[in-house]
MIBA-640075 format. One line per field, with one value per residue: x, y, z of N, C-alpha, C in turn; residue number from 0. Coordinates in Angstrom, 2 decimals, padded with zeros to 5 digits. Each point is the difference from the previous one (the first is absolute). Layout:
REM MIBA-640075
n.u c(X,...)
n.v c(Y,...)
n.w c(Z,...)
ca.u c(X,...)
ca.v c(Y,...)
ca.w c(Z,...)
c.u c(X,...)
c.v c(Y,...)
c.w c(Z,...)
pos c(NUM,...)
REM end
This chain:
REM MIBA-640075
n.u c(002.29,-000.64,001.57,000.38,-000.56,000.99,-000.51,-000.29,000.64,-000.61,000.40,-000.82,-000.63,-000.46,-001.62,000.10,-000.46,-001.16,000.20,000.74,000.20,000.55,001.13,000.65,001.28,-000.54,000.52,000.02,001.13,000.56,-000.20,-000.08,000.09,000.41,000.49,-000.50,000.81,-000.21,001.40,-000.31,000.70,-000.33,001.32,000.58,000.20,-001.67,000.31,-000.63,001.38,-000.12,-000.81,000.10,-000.71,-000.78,-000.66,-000.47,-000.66,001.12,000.57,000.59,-001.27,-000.09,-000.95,000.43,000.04,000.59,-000.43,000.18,-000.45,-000.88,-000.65,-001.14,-000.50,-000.58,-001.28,001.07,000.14,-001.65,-000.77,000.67,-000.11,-001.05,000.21,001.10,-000.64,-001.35,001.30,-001.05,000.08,000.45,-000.68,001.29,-000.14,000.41,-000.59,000.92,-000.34,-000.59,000.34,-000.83,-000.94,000.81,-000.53,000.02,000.09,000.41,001.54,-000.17,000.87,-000.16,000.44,000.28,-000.21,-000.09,001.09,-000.64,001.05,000.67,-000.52,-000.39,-000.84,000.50,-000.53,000.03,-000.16,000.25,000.18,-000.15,000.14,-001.17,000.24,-001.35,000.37,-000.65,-000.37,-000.44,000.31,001.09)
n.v c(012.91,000.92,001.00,-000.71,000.22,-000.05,000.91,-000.04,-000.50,-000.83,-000.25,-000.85,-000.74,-000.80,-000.42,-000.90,001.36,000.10,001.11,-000.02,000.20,000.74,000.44,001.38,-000.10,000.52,001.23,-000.80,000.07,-001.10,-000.76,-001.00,-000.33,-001.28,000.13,-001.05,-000.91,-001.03,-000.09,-000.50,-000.03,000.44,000.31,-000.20,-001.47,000.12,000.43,000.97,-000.79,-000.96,000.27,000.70,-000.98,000.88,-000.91,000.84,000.87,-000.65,001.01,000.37,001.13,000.82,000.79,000.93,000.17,001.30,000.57,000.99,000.82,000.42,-000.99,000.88,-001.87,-000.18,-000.36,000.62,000.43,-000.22,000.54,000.59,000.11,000.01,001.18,000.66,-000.11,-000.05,000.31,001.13,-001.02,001.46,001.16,000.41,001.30,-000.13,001.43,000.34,001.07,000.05,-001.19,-000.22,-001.24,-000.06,-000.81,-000.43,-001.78,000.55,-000.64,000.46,000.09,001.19,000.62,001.44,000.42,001.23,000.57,001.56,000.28,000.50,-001.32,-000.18,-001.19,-000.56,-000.39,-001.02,-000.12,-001.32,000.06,-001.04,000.15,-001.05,-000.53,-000.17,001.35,000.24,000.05,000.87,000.20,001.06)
n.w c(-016.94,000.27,000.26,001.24,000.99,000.70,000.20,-000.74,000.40,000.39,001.58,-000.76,001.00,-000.58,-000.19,-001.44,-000.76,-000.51,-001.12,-000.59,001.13,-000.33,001.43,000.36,-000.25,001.17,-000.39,-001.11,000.28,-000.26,-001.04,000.05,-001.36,000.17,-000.98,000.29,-001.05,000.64,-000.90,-001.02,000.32,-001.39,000.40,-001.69,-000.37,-000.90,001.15,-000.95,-000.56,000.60,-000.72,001.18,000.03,-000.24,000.68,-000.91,000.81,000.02,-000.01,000.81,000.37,000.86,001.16,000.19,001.07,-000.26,000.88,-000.04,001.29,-000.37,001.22,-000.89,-000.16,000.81,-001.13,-001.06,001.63,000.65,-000.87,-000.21,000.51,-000.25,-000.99,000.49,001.73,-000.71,-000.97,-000.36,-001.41,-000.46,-000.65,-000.53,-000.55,-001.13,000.33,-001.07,000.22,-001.03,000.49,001.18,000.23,001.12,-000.12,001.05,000.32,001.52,000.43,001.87,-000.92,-000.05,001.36,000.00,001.24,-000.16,001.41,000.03,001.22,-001.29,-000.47,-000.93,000.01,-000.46,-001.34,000.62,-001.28,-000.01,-001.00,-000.36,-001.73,-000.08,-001.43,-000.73,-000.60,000.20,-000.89,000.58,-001.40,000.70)
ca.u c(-000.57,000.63,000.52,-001.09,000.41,000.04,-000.98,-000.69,000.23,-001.01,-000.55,-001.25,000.07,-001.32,-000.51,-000.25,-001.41,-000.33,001.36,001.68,000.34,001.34,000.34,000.93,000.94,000.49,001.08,000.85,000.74,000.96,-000.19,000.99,-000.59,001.21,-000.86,000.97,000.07,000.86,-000.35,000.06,001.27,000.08,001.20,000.58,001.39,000.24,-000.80,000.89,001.29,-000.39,-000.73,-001.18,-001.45,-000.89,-001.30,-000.83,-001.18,-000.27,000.33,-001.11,-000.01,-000.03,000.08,000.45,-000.51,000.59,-000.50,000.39,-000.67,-000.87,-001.18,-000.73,-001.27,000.39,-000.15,000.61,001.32,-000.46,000.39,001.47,000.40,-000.98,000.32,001.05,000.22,-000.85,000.08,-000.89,000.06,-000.84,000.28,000.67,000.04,001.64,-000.08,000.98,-000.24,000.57,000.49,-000.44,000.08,000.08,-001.00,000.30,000.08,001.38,-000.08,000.64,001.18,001.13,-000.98,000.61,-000.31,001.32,-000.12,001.62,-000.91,-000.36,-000.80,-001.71,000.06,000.23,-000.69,000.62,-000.41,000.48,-001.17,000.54,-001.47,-000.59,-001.34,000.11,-000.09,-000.92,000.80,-000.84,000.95,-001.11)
ca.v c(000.41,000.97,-000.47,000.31,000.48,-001.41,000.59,-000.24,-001.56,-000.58,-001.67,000.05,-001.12,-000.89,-000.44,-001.27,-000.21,-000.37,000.53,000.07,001.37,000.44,000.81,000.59,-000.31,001.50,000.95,-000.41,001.16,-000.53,-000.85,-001.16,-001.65,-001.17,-001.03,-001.36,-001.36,-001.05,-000.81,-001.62,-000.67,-001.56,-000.12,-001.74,000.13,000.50,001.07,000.85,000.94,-000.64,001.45,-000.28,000.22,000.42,-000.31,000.59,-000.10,-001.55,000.37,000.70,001.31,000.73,001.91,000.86,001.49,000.44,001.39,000.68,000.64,000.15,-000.06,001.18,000.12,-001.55,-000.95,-000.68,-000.65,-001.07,-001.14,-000.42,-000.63,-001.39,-001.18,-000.49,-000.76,-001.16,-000.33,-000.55,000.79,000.63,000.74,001.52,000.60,000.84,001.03,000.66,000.88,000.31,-000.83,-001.03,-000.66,-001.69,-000.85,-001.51,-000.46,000.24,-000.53,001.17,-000.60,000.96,001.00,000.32,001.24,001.16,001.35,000.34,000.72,001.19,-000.18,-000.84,-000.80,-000.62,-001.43,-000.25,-001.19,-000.76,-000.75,-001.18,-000.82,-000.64,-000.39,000.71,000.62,000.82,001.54,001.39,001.22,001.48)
ca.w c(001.26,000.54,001.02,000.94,001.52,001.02,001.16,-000.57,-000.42,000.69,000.32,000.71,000.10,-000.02,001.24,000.31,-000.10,-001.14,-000.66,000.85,000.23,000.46,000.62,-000.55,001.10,000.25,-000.05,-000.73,-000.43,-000.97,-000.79,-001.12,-000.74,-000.76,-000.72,-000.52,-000.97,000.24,-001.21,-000.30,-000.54,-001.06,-000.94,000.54,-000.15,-001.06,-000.47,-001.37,001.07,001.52,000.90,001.04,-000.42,000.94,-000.11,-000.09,000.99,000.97,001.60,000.75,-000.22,001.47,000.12,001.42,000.24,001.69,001.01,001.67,000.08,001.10,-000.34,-000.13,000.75,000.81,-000.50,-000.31,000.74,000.69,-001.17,-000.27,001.44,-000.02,-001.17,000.27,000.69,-000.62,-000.96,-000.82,-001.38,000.05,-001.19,000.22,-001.11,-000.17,-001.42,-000.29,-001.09,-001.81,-000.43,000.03,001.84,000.12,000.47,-000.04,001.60,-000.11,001.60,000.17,000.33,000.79,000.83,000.68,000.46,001.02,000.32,000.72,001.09,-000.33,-001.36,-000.05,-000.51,-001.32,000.04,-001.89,-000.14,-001.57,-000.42,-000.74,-000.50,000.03,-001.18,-001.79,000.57,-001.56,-000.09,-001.60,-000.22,-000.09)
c.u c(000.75,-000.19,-001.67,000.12,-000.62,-000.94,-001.41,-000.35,-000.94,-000.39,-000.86,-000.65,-001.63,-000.25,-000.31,-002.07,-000.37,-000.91,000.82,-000.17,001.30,000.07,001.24,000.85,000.43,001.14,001.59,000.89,000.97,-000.69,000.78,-000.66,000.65,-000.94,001.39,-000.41,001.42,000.10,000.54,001.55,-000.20,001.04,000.21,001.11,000.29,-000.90,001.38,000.90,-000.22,-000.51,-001.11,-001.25,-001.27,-001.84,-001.09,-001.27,000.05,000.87,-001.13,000.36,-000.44,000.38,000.22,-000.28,000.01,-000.36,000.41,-000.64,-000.48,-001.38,-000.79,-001.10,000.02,-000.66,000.74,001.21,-000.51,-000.12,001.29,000.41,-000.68,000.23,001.45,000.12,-000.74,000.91,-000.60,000.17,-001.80,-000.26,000.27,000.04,001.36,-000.83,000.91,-000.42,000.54,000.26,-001.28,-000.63,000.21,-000.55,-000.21,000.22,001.24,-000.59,001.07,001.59,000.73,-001.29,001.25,-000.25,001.46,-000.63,001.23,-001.17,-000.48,-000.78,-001.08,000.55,000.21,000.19,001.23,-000.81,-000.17,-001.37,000.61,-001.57,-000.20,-000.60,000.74,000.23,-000.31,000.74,-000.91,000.38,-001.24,-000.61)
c.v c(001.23,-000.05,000.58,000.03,-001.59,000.10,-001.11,-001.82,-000.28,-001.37,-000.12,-001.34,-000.69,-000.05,-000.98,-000.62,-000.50,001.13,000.34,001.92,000.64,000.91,000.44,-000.57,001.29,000.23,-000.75,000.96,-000.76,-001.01,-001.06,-000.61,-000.24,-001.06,-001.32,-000.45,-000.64,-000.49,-001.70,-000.25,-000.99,-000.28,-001.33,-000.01,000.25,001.68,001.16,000.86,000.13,001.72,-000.75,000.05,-000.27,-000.54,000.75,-000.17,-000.89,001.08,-000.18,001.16,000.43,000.94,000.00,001.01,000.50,001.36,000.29,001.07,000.46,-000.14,000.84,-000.23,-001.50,-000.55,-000.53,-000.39,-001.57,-000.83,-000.54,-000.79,-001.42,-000.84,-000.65,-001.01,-001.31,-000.16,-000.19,000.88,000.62,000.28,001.16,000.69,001.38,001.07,000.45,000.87,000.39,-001.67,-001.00,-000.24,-001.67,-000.59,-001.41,-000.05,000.39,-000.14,001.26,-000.94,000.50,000.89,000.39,001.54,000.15,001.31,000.42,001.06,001.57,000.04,-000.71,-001.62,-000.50,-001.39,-000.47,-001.79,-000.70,-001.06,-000.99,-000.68,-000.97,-000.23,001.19,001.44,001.09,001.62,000.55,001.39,001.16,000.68)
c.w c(000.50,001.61,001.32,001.34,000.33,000.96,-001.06,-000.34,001.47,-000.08,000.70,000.60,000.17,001.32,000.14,-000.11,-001.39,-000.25,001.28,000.15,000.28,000.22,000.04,001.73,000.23,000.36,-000.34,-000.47,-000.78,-000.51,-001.07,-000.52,-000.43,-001.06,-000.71,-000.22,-000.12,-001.27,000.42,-001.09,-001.09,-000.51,000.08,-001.44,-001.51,-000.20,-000.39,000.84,001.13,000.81,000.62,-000.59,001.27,-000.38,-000.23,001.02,001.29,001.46,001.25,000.45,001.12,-000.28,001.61,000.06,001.73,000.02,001.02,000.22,001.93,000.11,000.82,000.86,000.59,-000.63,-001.04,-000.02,000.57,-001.52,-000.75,001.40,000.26,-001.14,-000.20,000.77,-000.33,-001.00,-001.06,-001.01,-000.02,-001.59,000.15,-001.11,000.27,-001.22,-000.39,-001.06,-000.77,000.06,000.19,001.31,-000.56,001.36,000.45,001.82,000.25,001.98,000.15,000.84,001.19,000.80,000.98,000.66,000.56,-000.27,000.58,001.06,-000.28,-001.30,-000.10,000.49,-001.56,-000.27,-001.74,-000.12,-001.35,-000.56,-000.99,-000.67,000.81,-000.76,-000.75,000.16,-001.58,-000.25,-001.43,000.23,-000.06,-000.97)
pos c(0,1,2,3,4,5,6,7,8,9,10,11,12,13,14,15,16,17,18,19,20,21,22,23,24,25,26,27,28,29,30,31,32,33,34,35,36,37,38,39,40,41,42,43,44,45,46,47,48,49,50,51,52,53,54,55,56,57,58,59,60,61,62,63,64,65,66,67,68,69,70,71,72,73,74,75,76,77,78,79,80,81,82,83,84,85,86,87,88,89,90,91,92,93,94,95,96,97,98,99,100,101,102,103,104,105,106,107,108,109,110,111,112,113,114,115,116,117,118,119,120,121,122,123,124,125,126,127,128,129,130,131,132,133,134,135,136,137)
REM end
């Protein structure tokens, strides 16, 4: 993958219809995805030169994902905002170009606005899966 402008990575969030529509979370200026797998511990008391041995597939696996920014247009400050306060796993999409989008329910963990009296407003906010979370390469 060659290297690419961060300007370019985009979260975008469902509406929750049938097809699912998605919308871009405006004016995102920083971006994160954490992807995990919890492994499963199989060591026991004859396993070879007592090295740690590890369960093939049985972890469990979670993505994250965090933004900061400014928001550009009040609707998708009022939707992030509704969907945070309902708690409701939504479907969010992560594009990462040259690499991929990942895809899947994710609840908005974190919502935080600040400002300063000589600057915009600014918004930061965390997302934690909910469910499966798909991923197809570019």
């Amino acid at each position: 993958m060659a290297a690419q402008a961060g300007r370019d990575m985009l979260l975008q969030i469902g509406d929750g219809g049938a097809p699912e529509v998605f919308t871009a979370v405006a004016g995102l200026r920083a971006r994160a995805i954490s992807l995990n797998a919890r492994a499963i511990d199989a060591t026991h008391g004859d396993s070879p030169g007592r090295w740690r041995e590890l369960l093939d597939g049985a972890g469990v696996r979670s993505a994250s994902v965090s933004g900061a920014g400014v928001f550009v247009d009040s609707a998708a400050d009022e939707t992030v905002r509704a969907v945070f306060f309902a708690q409701e796993a939504r479907a969010w999409r992560l594009i990462i170009p040259g690499f991929g989008t990942l895809q899947g329910k994710f609840l908005v963990t974190a919502l935080e606005y600040s400002g300063r009296h000589d600057g915009e407003a600014a918004y930061a906010l965390s997302l934690a899966s909910a469910g499966e979370v798909s991923f197809a390469p570019a």
